[in-house]
C-alpha positions in Angstrom: 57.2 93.4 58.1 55.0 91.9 61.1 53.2 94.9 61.0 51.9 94.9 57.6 50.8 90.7 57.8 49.1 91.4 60.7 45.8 93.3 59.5 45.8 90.9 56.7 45.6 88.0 59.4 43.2 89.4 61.5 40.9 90.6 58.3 41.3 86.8 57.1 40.4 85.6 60.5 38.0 87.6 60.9 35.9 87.1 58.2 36.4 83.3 58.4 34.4 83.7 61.3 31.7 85.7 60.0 31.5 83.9 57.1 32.0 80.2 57.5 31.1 80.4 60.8 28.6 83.5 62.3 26.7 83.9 59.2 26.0 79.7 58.0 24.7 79.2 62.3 22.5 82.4 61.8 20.8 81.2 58.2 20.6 77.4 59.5 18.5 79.1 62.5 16.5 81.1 60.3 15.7 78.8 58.2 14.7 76.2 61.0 12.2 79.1 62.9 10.7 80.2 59.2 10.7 77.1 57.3 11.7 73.9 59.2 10.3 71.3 56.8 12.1 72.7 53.5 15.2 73.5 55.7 15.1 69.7 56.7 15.0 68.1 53.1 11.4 68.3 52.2 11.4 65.0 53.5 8.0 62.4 52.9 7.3 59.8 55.9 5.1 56.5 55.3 4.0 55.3 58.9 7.0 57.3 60.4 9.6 55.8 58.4 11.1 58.7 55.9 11.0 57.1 52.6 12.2 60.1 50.3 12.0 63.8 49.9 10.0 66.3 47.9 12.7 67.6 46.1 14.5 64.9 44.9 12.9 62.1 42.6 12.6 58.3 42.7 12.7 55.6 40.0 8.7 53.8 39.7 8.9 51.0 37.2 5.8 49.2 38.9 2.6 50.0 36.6 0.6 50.2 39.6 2.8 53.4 40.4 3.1 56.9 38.7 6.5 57.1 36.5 8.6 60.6 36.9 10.2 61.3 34.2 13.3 59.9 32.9 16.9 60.6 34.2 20.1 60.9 32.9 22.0 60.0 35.5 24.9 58.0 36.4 27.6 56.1 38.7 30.6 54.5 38.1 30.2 50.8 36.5 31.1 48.4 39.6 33.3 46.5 36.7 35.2 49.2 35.2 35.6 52.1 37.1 36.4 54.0 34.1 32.9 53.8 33.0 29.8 54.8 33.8 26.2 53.3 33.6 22.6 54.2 33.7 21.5 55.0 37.8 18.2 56.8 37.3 17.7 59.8 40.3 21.2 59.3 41.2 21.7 61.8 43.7 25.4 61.6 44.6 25.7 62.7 40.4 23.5 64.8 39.7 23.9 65.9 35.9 22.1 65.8 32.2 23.4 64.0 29.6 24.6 66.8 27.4 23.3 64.8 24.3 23.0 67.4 21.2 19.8 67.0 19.2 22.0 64.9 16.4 22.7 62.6 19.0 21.4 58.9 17.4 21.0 58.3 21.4 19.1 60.1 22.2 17.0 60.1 19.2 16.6 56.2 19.7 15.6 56.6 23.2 12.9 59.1 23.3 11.4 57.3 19.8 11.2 54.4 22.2 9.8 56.3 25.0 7.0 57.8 22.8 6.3 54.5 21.2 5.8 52.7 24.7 3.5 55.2 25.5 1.4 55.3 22.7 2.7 58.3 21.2 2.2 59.4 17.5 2.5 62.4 15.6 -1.6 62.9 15.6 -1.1 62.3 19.4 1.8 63.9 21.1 2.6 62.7 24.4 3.9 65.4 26.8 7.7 66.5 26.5 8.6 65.7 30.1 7.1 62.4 29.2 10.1 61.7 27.7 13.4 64.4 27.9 14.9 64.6 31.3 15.7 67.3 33.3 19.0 69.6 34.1 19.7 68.0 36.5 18.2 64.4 36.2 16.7 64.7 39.4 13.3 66.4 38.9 10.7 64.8 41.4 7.6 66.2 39.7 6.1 65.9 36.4 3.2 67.8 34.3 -0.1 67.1 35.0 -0.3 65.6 31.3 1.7 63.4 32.1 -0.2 62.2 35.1 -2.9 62.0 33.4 -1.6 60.0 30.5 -0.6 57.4 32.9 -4.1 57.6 35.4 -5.3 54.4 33.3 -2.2 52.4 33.5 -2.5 53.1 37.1 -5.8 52.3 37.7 -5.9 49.1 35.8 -3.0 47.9 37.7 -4.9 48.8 41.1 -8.2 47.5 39.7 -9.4 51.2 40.4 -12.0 53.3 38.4 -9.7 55.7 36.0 -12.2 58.6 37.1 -10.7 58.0 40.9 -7.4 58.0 39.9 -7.6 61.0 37.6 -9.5 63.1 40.7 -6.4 62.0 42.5 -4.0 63.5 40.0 -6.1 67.0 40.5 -6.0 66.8 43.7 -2.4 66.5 43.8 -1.7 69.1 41.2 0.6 72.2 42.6 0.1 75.6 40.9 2.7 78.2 40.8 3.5 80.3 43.6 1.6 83.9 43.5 0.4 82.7 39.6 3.9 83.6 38.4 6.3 82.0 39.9 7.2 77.8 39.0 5.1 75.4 36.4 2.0 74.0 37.3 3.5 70.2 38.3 2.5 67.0 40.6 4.7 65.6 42.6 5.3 61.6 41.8 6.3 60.7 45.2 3.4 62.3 47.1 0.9 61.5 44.4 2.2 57.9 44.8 2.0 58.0 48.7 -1.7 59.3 48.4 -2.4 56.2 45.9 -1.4 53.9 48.3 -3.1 55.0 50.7 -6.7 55.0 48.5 -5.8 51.3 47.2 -2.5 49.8 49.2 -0.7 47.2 47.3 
């Protein structure tokens, strides 16, 4: 009987090994020699101090600051654990909201959303400007959308809107090879480089 469990437990051990143990090391060291900033989080520094990363978004309610777009989100309510509330670019959940297009929701919040924006049916505002994404935690947006927001932005920074908006180009991200991703900007590092023309 030992001599049939045997193979079994060395096959099991075996690949345990390789797999949980050989073949993670070898990708981690890979990744560090071929690509050490995305293997490290993509992460953005201000003066030395990492304030957030590439891939992950942040919530920008300021007007003097570029909005991403919004997030569906959640976390447990800290008064009833058997709900949930709003927690924009929650990381520790990411998710969508699942909300069909009959959902009176979600029809309420993006006709607020397009209103506050100045949004109308003879001028459409982009769609990222106001449905989230998959996963809630999308850190870029279009460069319409960008550009919608250069003159909130620049009247908040007392800025000329033609500065701003040459700061949104400059920050716009093409897809890789022409084929591959959407043509985006990045709100965090598009916020960073604001600062840095006009700090607060």
């Amino acid at each position: 009987m030992l001599s049939q469990f045997r193979p079994a437990i060395v096959i099991l051990f075996l690949l345990s090994v390789l797999t949980g143990v050989i073949y993670p090391l070898a990708i981690t060291g890979i990744a560090q020699v071929i690509a050490p900033r995305q293997a490290n989080g993509s992460l953005l520094q201000r003066d030395g101090v990492v304030i957030g990363s590439a891939l992950i978004g942040q919530t920008f309610a300021d007007d003097g600051y570029f909005h991403g777009r919004p997030s569906a989100t959640s976390a447990p309510d800290p008064k009833d654990a058997t709900k949930t509330v709003d927690a924009p670019y929650n990381a520790a959940n990411s998710a969508a909201s699942n909300f069909g297009p009959t959902s009176v929701k979600l029809h309420d919040r993006v006709k607020t959303d397009v209103e506050a924006l100045g949004g109308s049916p003879e001028k459409p505002v982009p769609a990222d400007a106001v449905t989230t994404s998959g996963s809630g935690l999308d850190p870029d947006i279009s460069p319409a959308f960008a550009r919608l927001q250069a003159g909130r932005v620049a009247t908040a920074r007392k800025l000329p809107e033609d500065r701003v908006q040459a700061l949104v180009a400059k920050q716009i991200a093409y897809p890789f090879l022409g084929l591959f991703g959407e043509t985006r900007v990045n709100v965090l590092a598009l916020n960073l480089e604001l600062d840095r023309l006009a700090p607060k």
